[in-house]
Every structure is written in C-alpha cells, then in structure tokens.
C-alpha positions as CSV (number, residue, x, y, z in Angstrom):
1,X,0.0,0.0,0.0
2,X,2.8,2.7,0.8
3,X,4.4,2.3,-2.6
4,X,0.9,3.3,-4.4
5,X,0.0,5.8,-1.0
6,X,0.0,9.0,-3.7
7,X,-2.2,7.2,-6.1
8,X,-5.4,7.2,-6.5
9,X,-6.9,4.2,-5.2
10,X,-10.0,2.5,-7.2
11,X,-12.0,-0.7,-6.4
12,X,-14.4,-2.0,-9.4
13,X,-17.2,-3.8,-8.4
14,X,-19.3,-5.4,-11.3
15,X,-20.5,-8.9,-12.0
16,X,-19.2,-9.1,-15.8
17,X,-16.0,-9.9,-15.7
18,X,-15.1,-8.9,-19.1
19,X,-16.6,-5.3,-17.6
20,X,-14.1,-5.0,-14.8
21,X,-11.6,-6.1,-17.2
22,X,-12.5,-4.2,-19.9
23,X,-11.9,-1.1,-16.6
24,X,-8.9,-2.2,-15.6
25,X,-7.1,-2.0,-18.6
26,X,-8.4,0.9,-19.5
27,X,-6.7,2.4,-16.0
28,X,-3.6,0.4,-15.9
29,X,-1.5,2.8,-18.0
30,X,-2.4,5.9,-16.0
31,X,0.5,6.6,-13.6
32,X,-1.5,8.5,-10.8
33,X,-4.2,5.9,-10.6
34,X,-4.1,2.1,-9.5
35,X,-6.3,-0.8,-9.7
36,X,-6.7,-2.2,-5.8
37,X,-9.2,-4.4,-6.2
38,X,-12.1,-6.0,-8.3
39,X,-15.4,-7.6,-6.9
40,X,-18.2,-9.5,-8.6
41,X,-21.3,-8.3,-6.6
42,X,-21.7,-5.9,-3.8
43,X,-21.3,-7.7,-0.7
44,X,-17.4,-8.5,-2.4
45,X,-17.2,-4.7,-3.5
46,X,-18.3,-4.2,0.6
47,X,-15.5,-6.1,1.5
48,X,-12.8,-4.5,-0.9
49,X,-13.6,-0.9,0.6
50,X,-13.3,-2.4,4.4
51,X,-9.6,-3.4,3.2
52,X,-8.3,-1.7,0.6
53,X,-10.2,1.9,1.7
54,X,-9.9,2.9,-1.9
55,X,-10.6,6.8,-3.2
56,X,-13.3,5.5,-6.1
57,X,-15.6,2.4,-5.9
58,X,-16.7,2.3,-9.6
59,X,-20.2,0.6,-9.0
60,X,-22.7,-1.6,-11.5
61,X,-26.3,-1.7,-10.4
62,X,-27.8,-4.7,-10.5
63,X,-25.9,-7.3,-9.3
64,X,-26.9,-10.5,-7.8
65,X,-26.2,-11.6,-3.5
66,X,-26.1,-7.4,-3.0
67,X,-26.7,-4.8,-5.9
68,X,-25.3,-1.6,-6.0
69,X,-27.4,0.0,-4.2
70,X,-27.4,-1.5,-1.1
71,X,-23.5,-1.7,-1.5
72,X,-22.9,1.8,-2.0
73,X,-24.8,2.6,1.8
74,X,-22.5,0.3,3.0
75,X,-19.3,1.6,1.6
76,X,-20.3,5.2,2.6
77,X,-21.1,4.4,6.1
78,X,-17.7,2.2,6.5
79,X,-15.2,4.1,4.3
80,X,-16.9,7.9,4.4
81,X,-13.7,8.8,2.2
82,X,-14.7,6.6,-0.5
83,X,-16.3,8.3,-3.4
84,X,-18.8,6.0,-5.3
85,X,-19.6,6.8,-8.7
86,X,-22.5,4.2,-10.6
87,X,-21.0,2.7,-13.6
88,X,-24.3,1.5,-15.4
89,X,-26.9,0.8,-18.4
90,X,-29.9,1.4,-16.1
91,X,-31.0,5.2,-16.8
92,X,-33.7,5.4,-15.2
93,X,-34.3,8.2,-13.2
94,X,-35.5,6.2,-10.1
95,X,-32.6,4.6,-9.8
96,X,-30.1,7.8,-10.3
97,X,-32.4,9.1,-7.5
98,X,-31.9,5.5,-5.0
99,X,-28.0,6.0,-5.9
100,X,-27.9,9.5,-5.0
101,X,-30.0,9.0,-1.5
102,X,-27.4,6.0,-1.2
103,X,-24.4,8.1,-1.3
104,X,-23.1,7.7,-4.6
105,X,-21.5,10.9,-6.3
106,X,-21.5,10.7,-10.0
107,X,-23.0,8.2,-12.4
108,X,-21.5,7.0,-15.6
109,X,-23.2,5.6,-18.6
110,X,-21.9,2.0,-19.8
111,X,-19.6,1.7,-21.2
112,X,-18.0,5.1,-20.4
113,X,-15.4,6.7,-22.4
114,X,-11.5,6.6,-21.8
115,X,-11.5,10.6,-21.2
116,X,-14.9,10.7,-19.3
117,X,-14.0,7.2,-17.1
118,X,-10.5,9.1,-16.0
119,X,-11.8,12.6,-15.7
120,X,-14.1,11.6,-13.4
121,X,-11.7,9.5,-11.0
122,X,-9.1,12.1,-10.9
123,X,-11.8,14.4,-9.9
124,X,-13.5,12.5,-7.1
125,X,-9.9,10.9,-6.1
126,X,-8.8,14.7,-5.4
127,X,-12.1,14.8,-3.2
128,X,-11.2,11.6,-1.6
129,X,-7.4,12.1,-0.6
130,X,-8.2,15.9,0.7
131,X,-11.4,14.3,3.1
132,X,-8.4,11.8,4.0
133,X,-6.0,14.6,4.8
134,X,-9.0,16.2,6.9
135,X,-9.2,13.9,9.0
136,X,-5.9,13.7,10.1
137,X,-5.3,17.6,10.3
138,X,-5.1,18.5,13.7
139,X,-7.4,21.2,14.6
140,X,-6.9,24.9,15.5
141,X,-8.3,26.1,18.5
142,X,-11.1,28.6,17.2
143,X,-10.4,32.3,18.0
144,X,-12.8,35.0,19.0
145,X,-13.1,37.1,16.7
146,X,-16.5,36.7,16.4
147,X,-17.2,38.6,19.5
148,X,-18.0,35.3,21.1
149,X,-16.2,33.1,23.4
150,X,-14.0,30.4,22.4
151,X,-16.8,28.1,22.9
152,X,-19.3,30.0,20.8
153,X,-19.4,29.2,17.0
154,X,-20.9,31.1,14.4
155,X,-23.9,30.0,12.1
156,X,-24.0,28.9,8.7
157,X,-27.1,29.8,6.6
158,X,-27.6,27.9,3.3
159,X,-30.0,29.8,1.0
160,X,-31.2,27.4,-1.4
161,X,-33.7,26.3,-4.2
162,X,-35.0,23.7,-6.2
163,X,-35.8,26.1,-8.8
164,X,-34.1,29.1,-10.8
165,X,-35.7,32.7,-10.1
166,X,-37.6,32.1,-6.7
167,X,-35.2,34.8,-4.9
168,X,-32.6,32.7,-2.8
169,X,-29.9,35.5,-3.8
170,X,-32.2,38.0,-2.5
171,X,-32.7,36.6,0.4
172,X,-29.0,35.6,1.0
173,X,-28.0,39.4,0.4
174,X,-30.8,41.5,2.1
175,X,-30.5,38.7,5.0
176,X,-26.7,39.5,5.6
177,X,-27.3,42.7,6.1
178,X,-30.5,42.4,8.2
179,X,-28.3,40.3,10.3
180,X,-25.5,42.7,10.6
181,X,-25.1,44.5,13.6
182,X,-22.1,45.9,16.2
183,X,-22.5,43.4,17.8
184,X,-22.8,40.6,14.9
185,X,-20.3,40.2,11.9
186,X,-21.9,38.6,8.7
187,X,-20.6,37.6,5.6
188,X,-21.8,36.4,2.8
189,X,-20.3,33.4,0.6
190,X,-21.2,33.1,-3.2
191,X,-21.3,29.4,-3.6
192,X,-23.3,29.3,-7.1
193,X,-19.5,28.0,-8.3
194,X,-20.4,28.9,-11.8
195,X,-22.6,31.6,-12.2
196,X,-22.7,33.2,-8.9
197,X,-24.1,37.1,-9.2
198,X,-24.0,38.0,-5.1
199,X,-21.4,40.6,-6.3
200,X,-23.6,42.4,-8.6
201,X,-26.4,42.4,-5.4
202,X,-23.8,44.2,-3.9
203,X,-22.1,46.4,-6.4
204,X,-18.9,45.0,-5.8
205,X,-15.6,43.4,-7.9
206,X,-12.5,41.6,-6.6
207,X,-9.5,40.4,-7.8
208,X,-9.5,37.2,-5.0
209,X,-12.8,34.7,-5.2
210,X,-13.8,31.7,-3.1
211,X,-11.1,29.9,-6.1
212,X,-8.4,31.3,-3.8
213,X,-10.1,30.9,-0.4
214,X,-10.6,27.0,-0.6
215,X,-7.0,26.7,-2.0
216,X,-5.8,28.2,0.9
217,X,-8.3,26.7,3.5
218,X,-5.5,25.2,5.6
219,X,-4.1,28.8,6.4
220,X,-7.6,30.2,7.5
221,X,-6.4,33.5,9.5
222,X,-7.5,36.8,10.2
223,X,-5.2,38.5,7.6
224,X,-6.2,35.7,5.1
225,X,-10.1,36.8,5.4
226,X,-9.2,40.1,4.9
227,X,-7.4,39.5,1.7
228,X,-10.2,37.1,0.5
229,X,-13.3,39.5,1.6
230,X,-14.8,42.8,-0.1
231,X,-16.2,44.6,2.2
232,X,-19.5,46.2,1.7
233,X,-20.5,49.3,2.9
234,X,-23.5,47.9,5.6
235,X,-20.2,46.4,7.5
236,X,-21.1,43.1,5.4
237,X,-17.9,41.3,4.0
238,X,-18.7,39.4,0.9
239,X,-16.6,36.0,-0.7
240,X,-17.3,36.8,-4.1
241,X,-18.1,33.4,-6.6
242,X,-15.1,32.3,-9.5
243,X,-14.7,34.8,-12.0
244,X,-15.8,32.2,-15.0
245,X,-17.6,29.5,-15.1
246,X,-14.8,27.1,-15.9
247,X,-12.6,28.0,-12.4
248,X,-15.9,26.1,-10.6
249,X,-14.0,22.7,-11.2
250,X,-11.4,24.2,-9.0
251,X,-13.4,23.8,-6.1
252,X,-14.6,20.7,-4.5
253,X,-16.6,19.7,-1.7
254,X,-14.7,18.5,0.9
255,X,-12.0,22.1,1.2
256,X,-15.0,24.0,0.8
257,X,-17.0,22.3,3.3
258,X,-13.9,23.2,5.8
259,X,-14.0,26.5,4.7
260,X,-17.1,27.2,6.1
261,X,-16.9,25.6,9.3
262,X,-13.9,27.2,9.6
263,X,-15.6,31.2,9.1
264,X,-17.6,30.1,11.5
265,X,-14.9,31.2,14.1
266,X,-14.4,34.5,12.7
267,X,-18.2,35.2,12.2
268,X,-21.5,35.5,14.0
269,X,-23.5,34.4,10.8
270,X,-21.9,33.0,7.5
271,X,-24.8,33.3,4.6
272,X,-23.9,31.0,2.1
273,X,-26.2,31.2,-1.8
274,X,-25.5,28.1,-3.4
275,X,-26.7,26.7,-6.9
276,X,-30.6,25.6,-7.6
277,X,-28.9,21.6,-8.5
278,X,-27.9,18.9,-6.0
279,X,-24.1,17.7,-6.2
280,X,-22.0,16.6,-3.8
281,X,-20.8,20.6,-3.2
282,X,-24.3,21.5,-2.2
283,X,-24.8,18.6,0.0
284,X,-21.8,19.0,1.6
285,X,-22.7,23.0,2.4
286,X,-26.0,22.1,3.6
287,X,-24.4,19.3,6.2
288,X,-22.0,22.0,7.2
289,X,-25.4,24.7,7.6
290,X,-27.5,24.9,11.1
291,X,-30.4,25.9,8.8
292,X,-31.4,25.4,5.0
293,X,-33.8,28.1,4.0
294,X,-35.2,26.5,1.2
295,X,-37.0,29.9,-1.0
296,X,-40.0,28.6,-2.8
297,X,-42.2,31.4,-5.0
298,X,-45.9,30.4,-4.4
299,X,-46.3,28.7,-7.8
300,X,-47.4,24.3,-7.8
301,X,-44.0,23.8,-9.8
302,X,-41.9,25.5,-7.6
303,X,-43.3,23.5,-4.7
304,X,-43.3,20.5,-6.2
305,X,-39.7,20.2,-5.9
306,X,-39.9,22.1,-2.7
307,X,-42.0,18.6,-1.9
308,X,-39.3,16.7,-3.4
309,X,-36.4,18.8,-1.5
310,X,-37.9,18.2,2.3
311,X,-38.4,14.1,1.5
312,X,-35.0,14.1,0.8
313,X,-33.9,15.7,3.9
314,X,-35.3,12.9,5.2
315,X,-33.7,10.3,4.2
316,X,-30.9,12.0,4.6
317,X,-31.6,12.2,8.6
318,X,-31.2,16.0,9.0
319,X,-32.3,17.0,11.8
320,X,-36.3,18.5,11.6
321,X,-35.2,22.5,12.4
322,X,-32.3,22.1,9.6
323,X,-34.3,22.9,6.5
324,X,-37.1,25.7,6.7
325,X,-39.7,26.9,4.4
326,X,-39.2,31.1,3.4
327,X,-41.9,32.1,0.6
328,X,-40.7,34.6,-1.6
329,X,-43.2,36.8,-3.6
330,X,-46.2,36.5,-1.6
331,X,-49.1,37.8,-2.8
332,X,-52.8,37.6,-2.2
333,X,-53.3,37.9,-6.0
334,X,-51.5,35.0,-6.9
335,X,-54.1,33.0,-4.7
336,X,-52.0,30.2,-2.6
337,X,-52.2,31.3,0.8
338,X,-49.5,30.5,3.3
339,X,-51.4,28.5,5.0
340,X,-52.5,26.7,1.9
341,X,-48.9,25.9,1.4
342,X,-48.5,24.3,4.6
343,X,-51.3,22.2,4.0
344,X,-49.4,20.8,0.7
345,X,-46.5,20.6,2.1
346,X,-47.0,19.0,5.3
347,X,-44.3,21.3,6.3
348,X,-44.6,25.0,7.9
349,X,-43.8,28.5,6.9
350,X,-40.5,29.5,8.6
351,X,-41.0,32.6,6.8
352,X,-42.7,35.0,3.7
353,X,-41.2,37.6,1.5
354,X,-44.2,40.3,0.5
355,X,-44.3,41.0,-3.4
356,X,-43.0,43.9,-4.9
357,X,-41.2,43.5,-8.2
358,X,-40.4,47.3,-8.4
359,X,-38.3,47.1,-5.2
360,X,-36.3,44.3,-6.1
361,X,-35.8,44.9,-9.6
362,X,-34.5,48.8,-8.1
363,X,-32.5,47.1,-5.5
364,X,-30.8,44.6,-8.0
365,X,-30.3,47.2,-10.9
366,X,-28.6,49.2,-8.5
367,X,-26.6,47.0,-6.5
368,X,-28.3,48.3,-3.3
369,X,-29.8,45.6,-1.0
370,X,-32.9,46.7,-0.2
371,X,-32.6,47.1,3.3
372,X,-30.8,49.5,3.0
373,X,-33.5,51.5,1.6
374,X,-37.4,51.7,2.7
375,X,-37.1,49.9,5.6
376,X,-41.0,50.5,6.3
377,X,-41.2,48.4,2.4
378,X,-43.0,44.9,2.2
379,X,-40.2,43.2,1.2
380,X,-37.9,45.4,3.6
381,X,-39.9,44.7,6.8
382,X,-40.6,40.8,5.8
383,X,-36.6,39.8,5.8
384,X,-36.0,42.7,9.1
385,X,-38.5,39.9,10.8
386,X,-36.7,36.6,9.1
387,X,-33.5,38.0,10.6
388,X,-35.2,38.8,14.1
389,X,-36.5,35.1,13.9
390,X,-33.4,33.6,13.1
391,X,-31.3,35.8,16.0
392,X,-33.9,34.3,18.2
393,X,-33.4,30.7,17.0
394,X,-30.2,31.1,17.5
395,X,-29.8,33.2,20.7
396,X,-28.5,31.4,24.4
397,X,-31.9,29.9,26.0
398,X,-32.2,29.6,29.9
399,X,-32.6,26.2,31.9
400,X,-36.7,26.9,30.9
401,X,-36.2,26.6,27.1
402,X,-36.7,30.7,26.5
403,X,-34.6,33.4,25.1
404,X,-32.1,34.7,28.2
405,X,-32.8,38.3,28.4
406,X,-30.5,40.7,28.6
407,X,-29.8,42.4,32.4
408,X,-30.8,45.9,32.7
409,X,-28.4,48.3,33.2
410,X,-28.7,50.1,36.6
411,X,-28.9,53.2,34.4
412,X,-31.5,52.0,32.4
413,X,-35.5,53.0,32.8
C-alpha cells in the first residue's frame, strides 16, 4: 500500500468480468491511478472498501447476492472517504435518485469513455485524498473574533432552491445585512461555483474569489479573510463566486465544506447562496449549515420540488429544524395562501417575503440591497423579521427553554 499511497486508489465492483476487465485496462496505464481491487457483486465490493479503503468504488447496479445500491450505503457508512460513482446501463431516473440517497456521487453511462471514465476519477480521487488529509489535520483552536467566546461558533445559513428565479440570492443578500449589527459580523459566501451574481447584489468586484479561499483553506487567519473579503458598505464582508464559469471545477466539496466551518470562528453568521442543482458541493454545504432556508415562490412547480427537496432531507436524517420553508413573492393575487402551502407541504412556513417587483428589480439594478432603503417596504420589513427570527433561534436559552434576556443596566429605565 505505501508504494501506491499517492495514487489514486479505485476498487471496481461489477459482475461481468469482461466489464471490470475491460476497466482495468483501460486504468492500468495511468501513472496517478491504480487498480486495488475488483469484486463480482456488492457484498465483495463491501469487503474490498473495508480493506483496501480505496478513493473511487466504480459501481454496476444490479448485481446478484447485494446490488449496487445497497453496497454503495454500505461503503459510505464504512469508508466515508470513499467516493462512489455508478457505472451502469440502467438510466432510469429512479434509480439515479436511490444512488444518489445512497451516497453515490456521480454516475457513468456503460460503457464510459477513456476521457470521461478518468476525468471523473481524478476528480472524485482529489475529493477523496483531501477528506483523508481532513481527518488527520489536527485542529486549531477557534479564535474569538467573532465577539464570542472560544466556545461560541458562528452560524451557517444555506440559502437554497430547487428552482431558478424564486429569490434565494435575494434573500442571501438582504438577510446579511439584516443580520449585521455591532454586535454581529456577517458575511456572505457566493457558492453558485459557476454563475454566482451575489457581487452584482452588492455592487462589488475583486481580484480574490472563493477559487483562492478553498485553495488556501488550511491557512484560514484573520489576515487571510481580509485579503479574501470585499467589504460592503453595511459592514457586510462578501466572498465573491469564481470569476468564470470554468474556475468552478477548481473547487470541491470536501475544502470547501472546511472552509465554512472554519468562518464560523471569525463570524457570528456566514450566509452562504449556493446553486438551484444537487451535487455533492451542495450537500456538503447544507451538512456544514445549522439551517437550510429553502426559497420557494408560491407557484405548484416550484413546490413540487420544494416537496421533493424536504423528503430528501429525510432520508438524509437532517435533523427537523435544519431545513425551513421562506416564501418569496407572496401575494394575495396569486391566490395560494400560506397557510395553503402548509397544508401541501405538510411542512410550515419559517417565513414569507411580501411581493414587490419594483423594489427588487431597483434594488438589483442598482446594486443596493434593499434594506438599505425603505425599511417600512413589504419586502424590507418581511426579511428585518426573518433576521429577528433567526437571531432568536439562534440566541442562548435559559434552563426553561426561552430566550435569556438581557440584564438591565442600573442606568437604564
């Protein structure tokens, strides 16, 4: 194993031999990559992973003893570093969507191409080895910079959606700097890896993006923040996204995931906007988050996927609090009530954003959050009262289970 320890370990599990063959050879003449292992069903692929603990499982479906499926849950839960990618014919969507649930990170159709087959494994096995080196890195002791004590730990805040155009950049901006306060340092992180826009929310440009803050996650430091933050003029400090859409595949999940849980020493509330798909970059932001505000506008496609969205945070055990509900664009004329929402969704209304298009095209066009503006405006007054909620959430609870208040100064009336 140590001669082979900067390779990229693989493990191919199918029950064709001519198939794992057929893969092997393919592999055998790249030098950064090596071949540990080869099993004919899944409970042989299980067994592989528990020895070899290999970067990439290459995975067939349907297999007989233990398909792929069911081996895939296994290998995640014994080797976490192990990046499974499904290496099938079966395209249906139902059982992308079992895979995905499972663990699995990309999927391949058979029989992939040289190119696509090696692109892939580099990729995930540069995911794999820097999870690996994550482990082992001894950890920092957290500073205080975030006003808090050493103890005390900042929040992430994912804003997400399952659909393009329902506001979750919006939200993310106009929530940073509702949440910004003397006593509260916020920043915001434009995680939409290829076509973030939180920059031009904010009217603002730099020459460092989140490209160069996940390279350099290991040297996390006051002085690096600064160099990687713009700063905005509400006292917000934004991360802007890559500068092209290409730089994305610089950034992976695990570095980035350490990024954020490592802001979260340095701020009181790290707002992250991330992209309306599913990969493993936004599931591993939304396991680093303490909540998911999932944005839904109050149309039936929309919350359809919303639907789709909350049963997979299910089976994904997060915890019931993690992901909740914020309605953008409400609007009695649009008839769907809030409460008509809930009743679809089987899942309540954390919180609703009041319609006006003027506002937030202004706001946008002008790179002014609208906060910063009307404050007495629907859509001003609706995210001032998300970011009171959320401050609440979040604040230190007595031994009762409410809100510790603040003492009184002596001076005070």
């Amino acid at each position: 194993m140590s001669a082979t320890s900067d390779k990229i370990r693989v493990v191919v599990v199918d029950d064709t031999a001519e198939t794992r063959e057929t893969i092997r050879k393919l592999l055998q003449f790249e030098n950064d990559i090596d071949v540990v292992g080869m099993g004919r069903n899944g409970r042989e692929g299980v067994q592989l992973a528990h020895e070899m603990r290999p970067n990439v499982v290459l995975m067939d479906i349907n297999m007989p003893d233990m398909d792929g499926i069911a081996a895939t849950r296994a290998i995640v839960k014994d080797v976490p570093t192990a990046q499974i990618v499904i290496v099938s014919v079966q395209q249906d969507t139902d059982y992308l969507r079992q895979a995905m649930l499972a663990g699995a990170r990309d999927f391949l159709s058979k029989p992939p191409s040289a190119d696509e087959l090696i692109n892939t494994i580099r990729r995930l096995g540069l995911a794999s080895k820097e999870q690996e080196l994550a482990t082992v890195r001894v950890p920092v002791t957290p500073g205080t910079s975030n006003g808090a004590s050493p103890t005390a730990l900042g929040k992430i805040l994912v804003c997400y959606s399952p659909k393009g155009g329902s506001g979750k950049t919006t939200l993310a901006v106009n929530l940073a700097v509702a949440l910004q306060g003397e006593d509260r340092k916020v920043c915001v992180v434009d995680a939409n890896t290829q076509f973030g826009d939180v920059g031009v929310f904010f009217n603002l440009k730099g020459k460092t993006s989140l490209v160069t803050a996940v390279q350099q996650v290991d040297e996390v430091d006051e002085s690096a923040i600064a160099s990687w933050m713009a700063a905005h003029a509400s006292g917000v400090k934004v991360l802007l996204g890559s500068q092209s859409p290409e730089d994305s595949e610089l950034i992976t999940a695990a570095p980035l995931k350490r990024l954020l849980l490592e802001l979260r020493h340095h701020f009181t509330y790290v707002v992250v906007d991330v992209a309306s798909i599913l990969r493993d970059l936004e599931l591993a932001m939304m396991d680093a988050a303490d909540r998911v505000l999932v944005v839904a506008g109050p149309d039936i496609p929309t919350l359809a996927n919303v639907k789709k969205y909350f049963d997979l945070c299910e089976k994904l055990e997060y915890s019931k609090d993690k992901p909740v509900l914020v309605v953008n664009k409400m609007d009695k004329r649009w008839g769907i009530t809030s409460q008509s929402i809930e009743e679809s969704l089987k899942h309540p209304v954390y919180g609703q954003i009041a319609y006006d298009d003027r506002v937030a095209t202004q706001a946008i066009n002008a790179g002014v959050p609208f906060v910063m503006g009307d404050r007495k405006a629907g859509p001003s007054t609706s995210i001032i009262e998300l970011a009171a909620k959320l401050r609440a959430d979040f604040a230190p609870k007595d031994p009762a289970g409410k809100p510790a208040e603040k003492r009184k100064s002596i001076f005070s009336r």
